[in-house]
MIGU-907785 format. One record per residue (C-alpha): residue in three letters; chain; x, y, z negated. Coordinates in steps of 0.25 Angstrom, whole numbers, plus 2048, in hexadecimal, padded with zeros to 3 digits. Layout:
<node res="ALA" chain="A" u="X" v="Y" w="Z"/>
...
END
This chain:
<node res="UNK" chain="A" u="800" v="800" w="800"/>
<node res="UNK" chain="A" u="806" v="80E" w="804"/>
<node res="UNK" chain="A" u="809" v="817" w="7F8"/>
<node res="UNK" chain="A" u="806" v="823" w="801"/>
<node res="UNK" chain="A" u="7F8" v="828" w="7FF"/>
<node res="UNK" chain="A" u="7F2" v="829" w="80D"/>
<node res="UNK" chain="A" u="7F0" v="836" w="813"/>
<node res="UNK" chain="A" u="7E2" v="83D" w="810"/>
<node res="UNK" chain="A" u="7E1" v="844" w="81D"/>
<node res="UNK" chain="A" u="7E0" v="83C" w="82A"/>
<node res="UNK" chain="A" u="7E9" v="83E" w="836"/>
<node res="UNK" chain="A" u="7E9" v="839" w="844"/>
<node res="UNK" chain="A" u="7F4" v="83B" w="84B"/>
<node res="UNK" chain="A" u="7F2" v="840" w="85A"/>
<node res="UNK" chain="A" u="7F3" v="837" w="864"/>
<node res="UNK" chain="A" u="800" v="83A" w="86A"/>
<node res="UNK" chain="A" u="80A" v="82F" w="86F"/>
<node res="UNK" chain="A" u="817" v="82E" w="875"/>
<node res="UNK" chain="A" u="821" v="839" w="872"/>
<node res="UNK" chain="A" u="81A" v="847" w="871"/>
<node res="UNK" chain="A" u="823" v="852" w="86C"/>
<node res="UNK" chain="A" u="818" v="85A" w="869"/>
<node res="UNK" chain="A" u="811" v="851" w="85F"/>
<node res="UNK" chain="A" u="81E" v="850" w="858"/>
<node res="UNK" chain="A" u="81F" v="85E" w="854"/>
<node res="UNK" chain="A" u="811" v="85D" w="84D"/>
<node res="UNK" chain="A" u="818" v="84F" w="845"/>
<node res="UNK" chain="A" u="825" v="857" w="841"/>
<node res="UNK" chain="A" u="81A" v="863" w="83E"/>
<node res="UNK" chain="A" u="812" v="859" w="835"/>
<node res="UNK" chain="A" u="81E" v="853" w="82F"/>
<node res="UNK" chain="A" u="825" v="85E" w="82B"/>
<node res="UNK" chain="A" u="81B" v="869" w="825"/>
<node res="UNK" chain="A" u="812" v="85D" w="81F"/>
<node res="UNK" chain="A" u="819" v="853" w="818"/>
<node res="UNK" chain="A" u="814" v="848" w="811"/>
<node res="UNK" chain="A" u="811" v="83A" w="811"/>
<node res="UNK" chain="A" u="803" v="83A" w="817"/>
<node res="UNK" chain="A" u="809" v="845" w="822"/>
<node res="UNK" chain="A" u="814" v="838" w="826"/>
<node res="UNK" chain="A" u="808" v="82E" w="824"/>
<node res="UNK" chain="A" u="801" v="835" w="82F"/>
<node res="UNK" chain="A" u="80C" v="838" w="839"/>
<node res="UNK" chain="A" u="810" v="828" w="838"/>
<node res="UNK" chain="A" u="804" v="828" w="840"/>
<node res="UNK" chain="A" u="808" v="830" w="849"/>
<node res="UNK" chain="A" u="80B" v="82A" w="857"/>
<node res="UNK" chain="A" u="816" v="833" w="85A"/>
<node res="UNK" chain="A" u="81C" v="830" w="84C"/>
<node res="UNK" chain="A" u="826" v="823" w="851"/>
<node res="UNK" chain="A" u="832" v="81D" w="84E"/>
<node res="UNK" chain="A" u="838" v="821" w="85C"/>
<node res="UNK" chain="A" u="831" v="82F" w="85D"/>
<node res="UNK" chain="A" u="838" v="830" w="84E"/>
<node res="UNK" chain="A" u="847" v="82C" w="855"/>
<node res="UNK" chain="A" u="843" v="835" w="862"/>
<node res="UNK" chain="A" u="842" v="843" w="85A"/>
<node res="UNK" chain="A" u="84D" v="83F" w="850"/>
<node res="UNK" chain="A" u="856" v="83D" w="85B"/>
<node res="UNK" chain="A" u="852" v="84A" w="864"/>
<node res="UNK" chain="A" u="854" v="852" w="855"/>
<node res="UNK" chain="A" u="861" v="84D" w="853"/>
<node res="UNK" chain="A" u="865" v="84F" w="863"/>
<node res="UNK" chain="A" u="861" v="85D" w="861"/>
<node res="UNK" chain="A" u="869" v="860" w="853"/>
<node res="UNK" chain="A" u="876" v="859" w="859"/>
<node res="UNK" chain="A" u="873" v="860" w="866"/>
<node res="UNK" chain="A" u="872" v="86E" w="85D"/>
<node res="UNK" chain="A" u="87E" v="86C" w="856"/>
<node res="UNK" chain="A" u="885" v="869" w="862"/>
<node res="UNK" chain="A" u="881" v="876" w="867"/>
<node res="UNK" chain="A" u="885" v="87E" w="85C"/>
<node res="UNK" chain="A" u="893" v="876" w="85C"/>
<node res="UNK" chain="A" u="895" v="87A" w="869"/>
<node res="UNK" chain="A" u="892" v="888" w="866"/>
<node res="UNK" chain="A" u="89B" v="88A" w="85A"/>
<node res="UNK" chain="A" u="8A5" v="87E" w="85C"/>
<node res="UNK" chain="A" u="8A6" v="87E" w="869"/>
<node res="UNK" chain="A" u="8A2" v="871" w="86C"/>
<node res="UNK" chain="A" u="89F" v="86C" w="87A"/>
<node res="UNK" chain="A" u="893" v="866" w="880"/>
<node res="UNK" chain="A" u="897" v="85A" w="87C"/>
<node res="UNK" chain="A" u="895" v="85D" w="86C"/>
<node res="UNK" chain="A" u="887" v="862" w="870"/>
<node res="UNK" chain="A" u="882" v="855" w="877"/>
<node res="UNK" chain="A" u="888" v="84B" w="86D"/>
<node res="UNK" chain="A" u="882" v="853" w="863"/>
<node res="UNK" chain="A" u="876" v="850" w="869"/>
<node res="UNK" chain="A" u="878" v="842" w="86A"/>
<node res="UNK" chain="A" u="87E" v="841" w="85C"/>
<node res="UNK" chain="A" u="872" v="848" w="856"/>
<node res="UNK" chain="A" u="869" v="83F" w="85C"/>
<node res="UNK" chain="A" u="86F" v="832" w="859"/>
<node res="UNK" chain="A" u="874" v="834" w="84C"/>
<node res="UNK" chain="A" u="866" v="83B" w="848"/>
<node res="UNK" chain="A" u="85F" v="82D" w="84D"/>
<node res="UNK" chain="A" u="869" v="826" w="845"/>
<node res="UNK" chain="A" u="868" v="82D" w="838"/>
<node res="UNK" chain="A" u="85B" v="82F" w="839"/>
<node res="UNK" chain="A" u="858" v="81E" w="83A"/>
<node res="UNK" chain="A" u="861" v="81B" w="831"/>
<node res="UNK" chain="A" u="85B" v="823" w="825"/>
<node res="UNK" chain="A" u="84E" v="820" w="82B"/>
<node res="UNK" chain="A" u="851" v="814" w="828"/>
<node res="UNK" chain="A" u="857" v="816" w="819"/>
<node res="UNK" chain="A" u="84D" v="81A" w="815"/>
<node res="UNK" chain="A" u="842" v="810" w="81A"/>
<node res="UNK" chain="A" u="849" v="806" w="813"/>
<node res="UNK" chain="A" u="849" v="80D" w="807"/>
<node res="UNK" chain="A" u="83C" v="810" w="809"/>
<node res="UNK" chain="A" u="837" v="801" w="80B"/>
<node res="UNK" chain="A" u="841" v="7FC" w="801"/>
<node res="UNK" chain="A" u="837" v="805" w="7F5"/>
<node res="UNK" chain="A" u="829" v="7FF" w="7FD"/>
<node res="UNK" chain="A" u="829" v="807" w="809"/>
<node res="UNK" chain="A" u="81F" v="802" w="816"/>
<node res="UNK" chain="A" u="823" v="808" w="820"/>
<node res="UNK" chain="A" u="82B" v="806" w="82D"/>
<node res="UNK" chain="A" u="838" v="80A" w="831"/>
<node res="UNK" chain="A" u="830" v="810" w="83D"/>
<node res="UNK" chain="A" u="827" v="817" w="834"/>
<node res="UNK" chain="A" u="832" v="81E" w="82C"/>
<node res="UNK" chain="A" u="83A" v="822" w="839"/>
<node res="UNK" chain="A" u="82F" v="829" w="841"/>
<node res="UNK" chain="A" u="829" v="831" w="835"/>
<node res="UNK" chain="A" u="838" v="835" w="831"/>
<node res="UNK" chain="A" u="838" v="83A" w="841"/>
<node res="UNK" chain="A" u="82C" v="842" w="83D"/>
<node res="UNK" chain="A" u="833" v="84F" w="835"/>
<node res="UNK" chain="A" u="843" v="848" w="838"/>
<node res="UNK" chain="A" u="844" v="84D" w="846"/>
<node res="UNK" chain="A" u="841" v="85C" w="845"/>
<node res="UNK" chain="A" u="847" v="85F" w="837"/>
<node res="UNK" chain="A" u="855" v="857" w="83D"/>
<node res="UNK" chain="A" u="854" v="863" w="84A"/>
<node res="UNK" chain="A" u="851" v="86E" w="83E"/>
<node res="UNK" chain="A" u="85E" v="86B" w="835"/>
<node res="UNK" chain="A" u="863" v="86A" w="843"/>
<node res="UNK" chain="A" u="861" v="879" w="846"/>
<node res="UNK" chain="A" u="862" v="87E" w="836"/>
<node res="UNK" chain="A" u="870" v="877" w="835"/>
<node res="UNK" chain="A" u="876" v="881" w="840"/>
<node res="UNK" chain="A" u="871" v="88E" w="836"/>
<node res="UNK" chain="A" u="87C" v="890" w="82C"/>
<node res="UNK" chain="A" u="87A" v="88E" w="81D"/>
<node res="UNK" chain="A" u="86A" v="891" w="81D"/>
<node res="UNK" chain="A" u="869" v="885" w="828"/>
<node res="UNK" chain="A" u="86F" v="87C" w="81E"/>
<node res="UNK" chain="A" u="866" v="882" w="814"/>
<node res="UNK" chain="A" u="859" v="87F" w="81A"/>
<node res="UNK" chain="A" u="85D" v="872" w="820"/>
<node res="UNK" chain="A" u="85F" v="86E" w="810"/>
<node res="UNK" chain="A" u="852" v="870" w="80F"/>
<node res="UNK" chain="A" u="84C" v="86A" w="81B"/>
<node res="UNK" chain="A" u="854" v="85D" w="816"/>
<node res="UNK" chain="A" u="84E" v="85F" w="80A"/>
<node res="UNK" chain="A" u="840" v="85F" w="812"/>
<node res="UNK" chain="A" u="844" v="853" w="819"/>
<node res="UNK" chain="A" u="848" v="84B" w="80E"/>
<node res="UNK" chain="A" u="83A" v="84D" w="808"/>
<node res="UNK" chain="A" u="833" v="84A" w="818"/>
<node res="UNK" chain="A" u="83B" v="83F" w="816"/>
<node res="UNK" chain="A" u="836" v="839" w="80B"/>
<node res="UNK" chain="A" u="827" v="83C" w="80D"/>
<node res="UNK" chain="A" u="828" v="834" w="81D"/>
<node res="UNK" chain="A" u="82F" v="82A" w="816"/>
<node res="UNK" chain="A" u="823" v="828" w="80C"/>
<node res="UNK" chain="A" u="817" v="828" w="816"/>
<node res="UNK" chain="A" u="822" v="81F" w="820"/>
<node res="UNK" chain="A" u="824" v="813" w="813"/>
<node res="UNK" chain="A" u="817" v="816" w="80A"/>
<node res="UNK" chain="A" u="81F" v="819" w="7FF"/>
<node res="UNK" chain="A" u="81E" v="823" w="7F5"/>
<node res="UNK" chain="A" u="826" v="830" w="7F5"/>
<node res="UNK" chain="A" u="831" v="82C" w="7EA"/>
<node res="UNK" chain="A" u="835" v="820" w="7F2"/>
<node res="UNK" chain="A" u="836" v="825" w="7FE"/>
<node res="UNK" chain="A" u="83E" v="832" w="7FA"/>
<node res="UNK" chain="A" u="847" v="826" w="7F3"/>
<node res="UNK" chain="A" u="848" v="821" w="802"/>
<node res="UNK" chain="A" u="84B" v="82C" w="809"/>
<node res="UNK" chain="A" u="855" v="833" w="7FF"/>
<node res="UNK" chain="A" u="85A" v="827" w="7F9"/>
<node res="UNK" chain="A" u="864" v="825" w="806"/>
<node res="UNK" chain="A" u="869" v="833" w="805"/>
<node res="UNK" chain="A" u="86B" v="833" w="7F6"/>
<node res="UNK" chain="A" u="874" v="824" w="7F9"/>
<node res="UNK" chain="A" u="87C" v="82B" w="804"/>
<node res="UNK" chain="A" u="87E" v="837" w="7F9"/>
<node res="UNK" chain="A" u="883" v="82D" w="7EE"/>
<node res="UNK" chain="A" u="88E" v="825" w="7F7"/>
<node res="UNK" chain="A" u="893" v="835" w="7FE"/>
<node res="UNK" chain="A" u="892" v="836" w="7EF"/>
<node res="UNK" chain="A" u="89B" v="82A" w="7EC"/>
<node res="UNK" chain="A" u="8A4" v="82B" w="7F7"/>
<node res="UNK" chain="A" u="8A8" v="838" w="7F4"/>
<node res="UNK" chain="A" u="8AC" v="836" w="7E6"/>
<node res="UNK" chain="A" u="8B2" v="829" w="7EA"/>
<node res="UNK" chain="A" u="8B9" v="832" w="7F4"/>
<node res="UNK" chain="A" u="8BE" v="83E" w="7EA"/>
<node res="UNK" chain="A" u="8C3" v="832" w="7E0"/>
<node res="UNK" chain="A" u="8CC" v="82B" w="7EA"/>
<node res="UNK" chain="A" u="8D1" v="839" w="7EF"/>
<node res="UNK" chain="A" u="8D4" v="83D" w="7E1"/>
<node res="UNK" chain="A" u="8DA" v="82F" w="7DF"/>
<node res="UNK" chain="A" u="8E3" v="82F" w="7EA"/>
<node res="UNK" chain="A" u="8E8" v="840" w="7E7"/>
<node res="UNK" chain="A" u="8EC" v="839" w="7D7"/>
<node res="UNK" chain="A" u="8F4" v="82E" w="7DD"/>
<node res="UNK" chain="A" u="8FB" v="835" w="7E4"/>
<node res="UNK" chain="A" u="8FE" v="840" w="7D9"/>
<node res="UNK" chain="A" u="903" v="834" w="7D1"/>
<node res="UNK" chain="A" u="90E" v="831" w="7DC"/>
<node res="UNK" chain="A" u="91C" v="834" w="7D6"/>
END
């Protein structure tokens, strides 16, 4: 039985196949100004709400970011054309990748605790607000110190969008999917953590030895 109550209003979602760019603007819209669990529950439904349609925009946002920061490269760094189209290519597949793979994290995490749902599921509502936050941060991280100041709190946002898909996706409740969405993050902190000071102590180590050297 899902833990999510269901939602109170009902929702039909427009009879739209294929891949309309259109419609998508009006998921992104829905996603992002209105998010919650029954919000996700509702786009699930939505026909242009895929896996593949999720791997599509994420790829396109990150082809756009690298190609961005391969402009500005050329611009200020004087890089060639060549920067700007691996960039491009760069930005696309590395954002597919990364964007699977915690995908992925965190589905696990999320059926490991109970969770229903499908990797499917949890991919294309991810695709629902991933895709145009990613080209945002894209554009706020050329802006000097008041870029990296809003995209800290775009994160922020995200984290939190995150963690509400991530409930309506698995039919959980809020506190274990926020436990499988930031529980990866809070392990990759621990072992930069762990690696560091083992780092610093070997360092340290080595600099006594050698003052110890006749």
């Amino acid at each position: 039985m899902s833990e999510i109550q269901p939602p109170q209003s009902s929702y039909t979602p427009p009879p739209v196949s294929g891949f309309n760019i259109g419609e998508w603007f009006n998921i992104w819209r829905r996603a992002l100004t209105q998010p919650s669990a029954a919000t996700f529950e509702q786009l699930e439904r939505h026909p242009q709400v895929t896996m593949q349609n999720a791997l599509i925009w994420d790829a396109i946002a990150g082809a756009i970011g690298g190609l961005l920061g391969g402009i500005v490269a050329a611009v200020t760094q004087d890089a060639g054309i060549g920067n700007i189209i691996w960039g491009a290519i760069g930005g696309a597949l590395f954002g597919v990748l990364g964007f699977l793979i915690y995908a992925l994290i965190v589905y696990a995490i999320a059926r490991a605790q109970g969770g229903t749902g499908t990797l499917q599921i949890q991919v294309a509502l991810l695709g629902t607000f991933v895709p145009p936050l990613l080209l945002i941060s894209a554009i706020l991280s050329q802006i000097p110190v008041l870029g990296g100041i809003i995209g800290f709190v775009l994160f922020i946002y995200q984290m939190y969008l995150y963690i509400v898909a991530t409930q309506a996706a698995q039919n959980v409740i809020m506190g274990k999917a926020a436990i499988a969405v930031l529980l990866p993050g809070l392990l990759v902190l621990c072992c930069v953590v762990i690696f560091g000071f083992g780092l610093a102590a070997a360092i340290l180590g080595a600099a006594g030895l050698e003052g110890m050297q006749p």
